[in-house]
DSSP file (Angstrom, degrees, kcal/mol; ACC not computed):
  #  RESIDUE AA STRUCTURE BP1 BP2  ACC     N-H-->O    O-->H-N    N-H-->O    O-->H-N    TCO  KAPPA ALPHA  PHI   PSI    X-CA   Y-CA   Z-CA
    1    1 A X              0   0    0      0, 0.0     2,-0.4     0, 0.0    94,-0.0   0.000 360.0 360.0 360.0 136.6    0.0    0.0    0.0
    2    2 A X        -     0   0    0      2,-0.0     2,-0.8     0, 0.0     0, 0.0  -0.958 360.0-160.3-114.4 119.7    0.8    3.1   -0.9
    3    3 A X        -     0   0    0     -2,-0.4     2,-0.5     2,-0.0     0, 0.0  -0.797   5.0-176.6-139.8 164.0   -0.3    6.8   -0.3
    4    4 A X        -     0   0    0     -2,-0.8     2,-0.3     8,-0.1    -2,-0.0  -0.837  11.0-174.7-117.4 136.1    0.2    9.9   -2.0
    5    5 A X        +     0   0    0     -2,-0.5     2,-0.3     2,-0.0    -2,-0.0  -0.995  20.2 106.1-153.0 157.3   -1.1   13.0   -0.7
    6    6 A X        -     0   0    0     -2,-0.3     3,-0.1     0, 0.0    -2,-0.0  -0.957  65.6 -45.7 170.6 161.9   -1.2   16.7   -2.0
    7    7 A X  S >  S-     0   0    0     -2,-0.3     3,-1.2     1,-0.1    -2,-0.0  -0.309  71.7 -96.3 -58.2 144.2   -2.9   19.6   -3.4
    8    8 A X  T 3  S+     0   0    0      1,-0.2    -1,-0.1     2,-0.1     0, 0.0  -0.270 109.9  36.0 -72.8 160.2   -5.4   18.5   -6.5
    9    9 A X  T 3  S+     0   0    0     -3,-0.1    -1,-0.2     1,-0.1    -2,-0.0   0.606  82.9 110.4 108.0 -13.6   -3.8   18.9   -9.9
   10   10 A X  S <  S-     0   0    0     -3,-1.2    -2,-0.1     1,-0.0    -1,-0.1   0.466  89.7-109.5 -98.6   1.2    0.1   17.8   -8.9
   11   11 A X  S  > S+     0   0    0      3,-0.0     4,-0.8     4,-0.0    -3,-0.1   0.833  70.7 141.0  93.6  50.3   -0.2   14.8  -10.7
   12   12 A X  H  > S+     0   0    0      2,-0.2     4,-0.9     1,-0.2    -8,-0.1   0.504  75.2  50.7 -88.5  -5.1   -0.4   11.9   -8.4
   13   13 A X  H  > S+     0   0    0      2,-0.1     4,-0.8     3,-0.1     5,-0.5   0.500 107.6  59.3-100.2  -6.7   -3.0    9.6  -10.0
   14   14 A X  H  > S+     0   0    0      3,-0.2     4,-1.7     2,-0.2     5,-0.2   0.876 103.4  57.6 -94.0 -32.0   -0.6   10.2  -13.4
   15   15 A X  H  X S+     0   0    0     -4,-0.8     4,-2.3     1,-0.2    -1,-0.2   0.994 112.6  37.3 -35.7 -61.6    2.4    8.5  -11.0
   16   16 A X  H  X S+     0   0    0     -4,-0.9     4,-1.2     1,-0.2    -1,-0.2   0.562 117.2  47.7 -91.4  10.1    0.5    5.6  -10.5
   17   17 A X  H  X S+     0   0    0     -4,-0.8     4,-1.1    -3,-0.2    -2,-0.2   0.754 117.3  49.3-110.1 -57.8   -1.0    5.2  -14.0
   18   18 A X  H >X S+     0   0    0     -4,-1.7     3,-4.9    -5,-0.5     4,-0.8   0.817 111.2  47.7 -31.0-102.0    2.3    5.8  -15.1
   19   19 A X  H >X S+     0   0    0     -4,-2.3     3,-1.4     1,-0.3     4,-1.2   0.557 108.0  50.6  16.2 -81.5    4.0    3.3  -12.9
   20   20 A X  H 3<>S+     0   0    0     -4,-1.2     5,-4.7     1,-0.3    -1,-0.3   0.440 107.1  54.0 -82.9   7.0    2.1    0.7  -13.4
   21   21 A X  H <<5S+     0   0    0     -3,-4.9    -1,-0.3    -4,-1.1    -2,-0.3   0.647 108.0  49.5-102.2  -3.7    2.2    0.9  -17.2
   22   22 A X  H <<5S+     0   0    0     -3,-1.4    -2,-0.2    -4,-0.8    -3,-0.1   0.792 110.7  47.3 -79.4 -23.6    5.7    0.9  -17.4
   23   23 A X  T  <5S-     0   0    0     -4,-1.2    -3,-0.2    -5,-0.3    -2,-0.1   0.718 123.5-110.2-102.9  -9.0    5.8   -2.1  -15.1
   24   24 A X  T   5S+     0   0    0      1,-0.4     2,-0.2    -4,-0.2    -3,-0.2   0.913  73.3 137.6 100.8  46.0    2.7   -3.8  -17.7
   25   25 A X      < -     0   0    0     -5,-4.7    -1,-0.4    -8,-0.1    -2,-0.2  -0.969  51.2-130.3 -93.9 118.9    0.2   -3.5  -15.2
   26   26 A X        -     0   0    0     -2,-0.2    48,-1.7    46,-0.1     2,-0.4  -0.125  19.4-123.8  44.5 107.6   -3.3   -2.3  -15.5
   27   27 A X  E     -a   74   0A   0     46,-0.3     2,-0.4    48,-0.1    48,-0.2  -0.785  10.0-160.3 -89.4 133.0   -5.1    0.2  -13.4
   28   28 A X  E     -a   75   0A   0     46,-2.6    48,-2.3    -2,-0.4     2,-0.4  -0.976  17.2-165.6 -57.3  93.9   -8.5    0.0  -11.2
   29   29 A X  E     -a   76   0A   0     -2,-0.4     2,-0.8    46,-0.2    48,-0.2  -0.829  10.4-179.1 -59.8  94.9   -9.4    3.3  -10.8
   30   30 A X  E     -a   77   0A   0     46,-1.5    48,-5.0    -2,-0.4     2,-0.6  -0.837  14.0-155.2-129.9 131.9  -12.2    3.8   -7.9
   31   31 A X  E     -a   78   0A   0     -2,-0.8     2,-0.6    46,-0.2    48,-0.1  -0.909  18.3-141.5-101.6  92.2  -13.4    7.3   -7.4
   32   32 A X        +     0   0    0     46,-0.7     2,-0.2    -2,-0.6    50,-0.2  -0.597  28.3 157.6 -86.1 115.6  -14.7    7.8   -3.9
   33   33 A X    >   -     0   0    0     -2,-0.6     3,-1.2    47,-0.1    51,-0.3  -0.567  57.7 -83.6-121.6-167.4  -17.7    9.8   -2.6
   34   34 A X  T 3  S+     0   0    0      1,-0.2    50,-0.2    -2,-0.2    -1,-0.1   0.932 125.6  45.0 -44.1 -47.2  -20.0   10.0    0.2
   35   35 A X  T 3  S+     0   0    0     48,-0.1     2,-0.5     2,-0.1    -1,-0.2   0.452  76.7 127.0 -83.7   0.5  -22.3    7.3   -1.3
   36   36 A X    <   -     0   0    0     -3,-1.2    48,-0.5    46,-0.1     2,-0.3  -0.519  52.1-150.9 -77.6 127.2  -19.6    4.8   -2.3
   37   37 A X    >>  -     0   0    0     -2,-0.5     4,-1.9    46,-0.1     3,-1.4  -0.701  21.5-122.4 -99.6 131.2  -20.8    1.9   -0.7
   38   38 A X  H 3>>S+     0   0    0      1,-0.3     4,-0.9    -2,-0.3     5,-0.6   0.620 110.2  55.0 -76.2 -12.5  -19.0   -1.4    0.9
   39   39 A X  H 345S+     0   0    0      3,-0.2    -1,-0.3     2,-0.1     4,-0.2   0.722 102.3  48.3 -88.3 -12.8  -21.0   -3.6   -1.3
   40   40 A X  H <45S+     0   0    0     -3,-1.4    24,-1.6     1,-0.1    25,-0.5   0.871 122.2  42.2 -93.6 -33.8  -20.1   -2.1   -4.9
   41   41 A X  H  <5S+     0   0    0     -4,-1.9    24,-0.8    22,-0.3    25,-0.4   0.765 132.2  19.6 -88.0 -12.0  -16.1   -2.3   -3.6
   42   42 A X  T  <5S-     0   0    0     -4,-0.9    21,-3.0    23,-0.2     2,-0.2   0.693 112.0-123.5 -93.4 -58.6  -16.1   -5.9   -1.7
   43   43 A X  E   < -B   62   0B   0     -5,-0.6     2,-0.2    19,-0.4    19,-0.2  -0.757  24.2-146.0 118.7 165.6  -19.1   -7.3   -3.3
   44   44 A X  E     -B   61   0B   0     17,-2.0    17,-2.1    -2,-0.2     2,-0.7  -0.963  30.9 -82.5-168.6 168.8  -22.4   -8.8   -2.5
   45   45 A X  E     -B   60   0B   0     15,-0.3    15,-0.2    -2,-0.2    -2,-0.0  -0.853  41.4-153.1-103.5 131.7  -24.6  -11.3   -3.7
   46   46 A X  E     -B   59   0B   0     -2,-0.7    13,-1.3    13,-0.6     2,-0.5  -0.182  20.9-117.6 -79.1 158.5  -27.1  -10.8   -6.4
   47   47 A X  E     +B   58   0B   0     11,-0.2     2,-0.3     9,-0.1    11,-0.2  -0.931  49.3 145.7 -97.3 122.7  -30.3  -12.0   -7.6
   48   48 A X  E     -B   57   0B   0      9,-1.9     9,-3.7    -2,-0.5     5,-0.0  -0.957  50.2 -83.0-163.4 159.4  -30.1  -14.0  -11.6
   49   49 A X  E     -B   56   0B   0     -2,-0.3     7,-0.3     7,-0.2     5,-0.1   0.068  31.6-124.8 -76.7 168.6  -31.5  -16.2  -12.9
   50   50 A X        -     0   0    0      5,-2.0    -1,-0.2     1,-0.1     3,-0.1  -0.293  46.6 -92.9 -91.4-176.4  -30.8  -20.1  -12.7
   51   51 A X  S    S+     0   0    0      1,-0.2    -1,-0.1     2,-0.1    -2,-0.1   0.910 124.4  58.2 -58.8 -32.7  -30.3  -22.0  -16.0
   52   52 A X  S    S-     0   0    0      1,-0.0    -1,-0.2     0, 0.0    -3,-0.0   0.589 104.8-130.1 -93.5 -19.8  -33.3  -23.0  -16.8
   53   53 A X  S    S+     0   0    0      2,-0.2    -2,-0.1    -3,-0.1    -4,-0.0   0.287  84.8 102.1 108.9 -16.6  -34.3  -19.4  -16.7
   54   54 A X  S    S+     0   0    0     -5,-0.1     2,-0.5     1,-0.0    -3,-0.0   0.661  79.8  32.3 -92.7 -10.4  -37.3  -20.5  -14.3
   55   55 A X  S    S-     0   0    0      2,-0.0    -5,-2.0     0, 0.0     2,-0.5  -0.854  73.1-122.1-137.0 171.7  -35.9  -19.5  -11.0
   56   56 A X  E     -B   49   0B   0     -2,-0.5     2,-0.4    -7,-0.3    -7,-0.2  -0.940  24.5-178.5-127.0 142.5  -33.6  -16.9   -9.3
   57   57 A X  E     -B   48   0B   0     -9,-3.7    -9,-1.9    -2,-0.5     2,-0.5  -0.915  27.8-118.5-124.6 140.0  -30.5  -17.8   -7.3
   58   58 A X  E     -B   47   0B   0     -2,-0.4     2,-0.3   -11,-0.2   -11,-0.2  -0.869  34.0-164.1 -94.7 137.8  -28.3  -15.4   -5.6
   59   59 A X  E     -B   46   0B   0    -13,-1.3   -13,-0.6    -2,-0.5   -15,-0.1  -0.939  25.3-112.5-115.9  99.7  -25.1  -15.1   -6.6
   60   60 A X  E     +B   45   0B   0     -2,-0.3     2,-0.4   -15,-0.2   -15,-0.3   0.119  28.6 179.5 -55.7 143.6  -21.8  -13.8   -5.6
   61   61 A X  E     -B   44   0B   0    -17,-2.1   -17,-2.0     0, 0.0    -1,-0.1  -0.998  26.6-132.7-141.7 108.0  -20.8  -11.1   -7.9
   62   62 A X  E     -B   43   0B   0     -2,-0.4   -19,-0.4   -19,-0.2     2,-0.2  -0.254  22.5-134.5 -66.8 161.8  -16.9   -9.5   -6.6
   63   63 A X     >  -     0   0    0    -21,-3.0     4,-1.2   -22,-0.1   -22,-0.3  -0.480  34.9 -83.2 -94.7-177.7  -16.7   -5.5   -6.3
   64   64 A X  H  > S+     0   0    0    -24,-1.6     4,-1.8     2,-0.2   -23,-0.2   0.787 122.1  60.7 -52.1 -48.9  -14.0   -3.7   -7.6
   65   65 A X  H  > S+     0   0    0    -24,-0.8     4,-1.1   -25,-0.5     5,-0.3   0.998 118.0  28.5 -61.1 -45.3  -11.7   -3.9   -5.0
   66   66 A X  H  > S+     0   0    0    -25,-0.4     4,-2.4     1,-0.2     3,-0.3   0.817 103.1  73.5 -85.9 -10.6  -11.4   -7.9   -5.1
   67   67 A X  H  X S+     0   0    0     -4,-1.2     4,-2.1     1,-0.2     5,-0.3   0.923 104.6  44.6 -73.3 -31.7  -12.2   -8.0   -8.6
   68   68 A X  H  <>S+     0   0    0     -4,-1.8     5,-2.7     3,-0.2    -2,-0.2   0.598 104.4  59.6 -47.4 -25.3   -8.1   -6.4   -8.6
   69   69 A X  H  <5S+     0   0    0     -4,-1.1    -2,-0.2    -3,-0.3    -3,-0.2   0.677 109.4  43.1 -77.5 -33.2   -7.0   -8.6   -6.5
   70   70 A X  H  <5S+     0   0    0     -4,-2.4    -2,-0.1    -5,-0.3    -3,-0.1   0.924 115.0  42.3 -34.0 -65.0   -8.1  -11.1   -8.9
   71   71 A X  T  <5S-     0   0    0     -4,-2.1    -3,-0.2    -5,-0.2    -1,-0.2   0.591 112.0-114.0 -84.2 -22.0   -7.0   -9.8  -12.2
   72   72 A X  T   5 +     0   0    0     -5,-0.3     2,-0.2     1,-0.1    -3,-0.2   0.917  63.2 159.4  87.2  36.5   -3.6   -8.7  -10.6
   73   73 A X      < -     0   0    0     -5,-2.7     2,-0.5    -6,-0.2   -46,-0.3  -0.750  49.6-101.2 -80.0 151.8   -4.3   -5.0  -11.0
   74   74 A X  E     -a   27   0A   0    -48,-1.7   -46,-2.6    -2,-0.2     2,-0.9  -0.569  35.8-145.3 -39.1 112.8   -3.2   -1.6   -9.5
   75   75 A X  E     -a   28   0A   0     -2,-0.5     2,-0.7   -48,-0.2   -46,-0.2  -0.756  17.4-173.9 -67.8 100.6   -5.9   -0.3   -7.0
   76   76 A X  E     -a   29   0A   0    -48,-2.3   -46,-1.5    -2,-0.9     2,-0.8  -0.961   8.1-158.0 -90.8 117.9   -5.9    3.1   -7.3
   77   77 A X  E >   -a   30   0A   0     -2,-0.7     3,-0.8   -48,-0.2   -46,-0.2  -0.750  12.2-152.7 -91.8  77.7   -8.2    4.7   -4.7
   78   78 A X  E 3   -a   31   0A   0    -48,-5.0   -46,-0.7    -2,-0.8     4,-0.3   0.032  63.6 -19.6 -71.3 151.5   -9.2    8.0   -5.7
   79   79 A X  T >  S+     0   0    0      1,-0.2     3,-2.1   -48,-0.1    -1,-0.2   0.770  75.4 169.1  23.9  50.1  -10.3   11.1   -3.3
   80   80 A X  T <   +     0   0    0     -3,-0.8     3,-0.4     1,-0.3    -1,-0.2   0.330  64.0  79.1 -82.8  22.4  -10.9    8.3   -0.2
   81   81 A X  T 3  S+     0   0    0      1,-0.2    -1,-0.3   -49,-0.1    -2,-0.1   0.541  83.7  58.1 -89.4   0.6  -11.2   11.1    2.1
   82   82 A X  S <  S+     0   0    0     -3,-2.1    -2,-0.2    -4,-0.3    -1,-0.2   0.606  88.0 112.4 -83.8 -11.3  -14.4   11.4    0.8
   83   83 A X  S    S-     0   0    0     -3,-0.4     2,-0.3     1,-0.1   -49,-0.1  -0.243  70.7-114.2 -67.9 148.9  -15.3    7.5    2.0
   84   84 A X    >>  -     0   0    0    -48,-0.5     3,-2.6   -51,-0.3     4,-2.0  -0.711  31.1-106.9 -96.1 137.8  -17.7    6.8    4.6
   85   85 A X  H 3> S+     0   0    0      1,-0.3     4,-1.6    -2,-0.3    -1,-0.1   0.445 122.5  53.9 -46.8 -15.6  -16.3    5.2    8.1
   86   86 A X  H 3> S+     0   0    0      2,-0.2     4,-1.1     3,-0.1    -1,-0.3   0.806 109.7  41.3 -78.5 -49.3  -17.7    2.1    7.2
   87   87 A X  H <> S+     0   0    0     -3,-2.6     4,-2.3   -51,-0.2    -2,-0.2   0.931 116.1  53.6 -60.9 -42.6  -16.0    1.9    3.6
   88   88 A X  H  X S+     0   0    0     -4,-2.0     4,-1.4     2,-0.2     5,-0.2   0.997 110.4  49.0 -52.1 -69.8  -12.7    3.3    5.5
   89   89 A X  H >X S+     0   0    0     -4,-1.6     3,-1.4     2,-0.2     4,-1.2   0.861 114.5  44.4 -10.3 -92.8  -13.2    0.1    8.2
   90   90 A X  H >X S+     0   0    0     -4,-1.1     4,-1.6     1,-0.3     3,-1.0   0.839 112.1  49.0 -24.5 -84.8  -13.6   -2.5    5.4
   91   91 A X  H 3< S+     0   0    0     -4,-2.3    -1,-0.3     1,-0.2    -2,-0.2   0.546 109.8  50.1 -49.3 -14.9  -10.9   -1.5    3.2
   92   92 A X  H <X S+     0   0    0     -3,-1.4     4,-0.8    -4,-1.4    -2,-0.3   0.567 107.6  57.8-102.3 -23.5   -8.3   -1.3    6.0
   93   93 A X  H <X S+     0   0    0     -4,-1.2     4,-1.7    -3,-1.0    -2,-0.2   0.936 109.1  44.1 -54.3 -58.3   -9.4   -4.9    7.1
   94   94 A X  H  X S+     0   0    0     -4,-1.6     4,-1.3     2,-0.2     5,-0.1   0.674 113.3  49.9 -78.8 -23.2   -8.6   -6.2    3.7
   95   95 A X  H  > S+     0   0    0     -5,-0.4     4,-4.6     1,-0.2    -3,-0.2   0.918 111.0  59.4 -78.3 -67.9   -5.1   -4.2    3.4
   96   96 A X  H  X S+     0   0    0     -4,-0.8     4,-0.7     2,-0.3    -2,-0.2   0.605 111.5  27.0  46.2 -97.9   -4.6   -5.6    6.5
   97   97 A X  H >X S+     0   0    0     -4,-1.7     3,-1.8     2,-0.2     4,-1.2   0.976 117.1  70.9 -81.6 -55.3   -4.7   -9.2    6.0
   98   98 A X  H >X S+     0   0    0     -4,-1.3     4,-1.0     1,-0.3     3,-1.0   0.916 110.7  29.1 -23.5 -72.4   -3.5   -8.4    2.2
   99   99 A X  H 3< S+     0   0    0     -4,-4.6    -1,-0.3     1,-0.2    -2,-0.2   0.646 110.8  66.3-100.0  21.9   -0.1   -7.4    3.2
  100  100 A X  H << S+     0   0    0     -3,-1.8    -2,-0.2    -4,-0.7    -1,-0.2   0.371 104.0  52.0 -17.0 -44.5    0.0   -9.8    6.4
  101  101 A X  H << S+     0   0    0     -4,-1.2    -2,-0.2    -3,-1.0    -3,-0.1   0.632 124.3  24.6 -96.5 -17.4   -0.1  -12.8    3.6
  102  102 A X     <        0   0    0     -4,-1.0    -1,-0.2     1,-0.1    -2,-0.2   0.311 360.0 360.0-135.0  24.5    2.9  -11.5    1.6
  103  103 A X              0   0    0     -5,-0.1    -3,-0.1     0, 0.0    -2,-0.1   0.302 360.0 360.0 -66.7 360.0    5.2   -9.2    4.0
């Protein structure tokens, strides 16, 4: 984990979108406001349909943050002073354990 902090405009998201295309990585950009919610960045499970089309099954669907961990992306975590104590919580659980499993 990394963080960069600064005045807007000094070209800190262009670091790490720089960075991580020199090193042939990928970005996840997640733009944080009031409303950003712990299911749309974790995940949750969903309602869809079964095969046969005749019933609905819920189904886990990852958020953006593990859908990066997946794909082996850069997280970049935009304006998260704007995240709500609950998303702040969440995300600090999962860095957490995240660099706990590879320190």
């Amino acid at each position: 984990a990394l963080l960069l902090e600064g005045p807007p405009g000094i070209g800190k998201t262009s670091i790490v979108e720089q960075t991580a295309s020199l090193l042939g990585y990928e970005v996840e950009r997640i733009s944080f406001t009031k409303d950003t919610s712990v299911d749309v960045l974790i995940g949750s499970y969903i309602p869809t349909a079964d095969e046969t089309g005749c019933q609905m099954v819920f189904t886990w669907q990852d958020g953006r943050v593990l859908e990066s961990f997946v794909t082996g992306r850069f997280l970049l975590l935009d304006e998260i002073n704007l995240a709500s104590q609950e998303v702040l919580d969440e995300l600090k659980t999962i860095i957490d354990s995240s660099v706990s499993k590879y320190a």
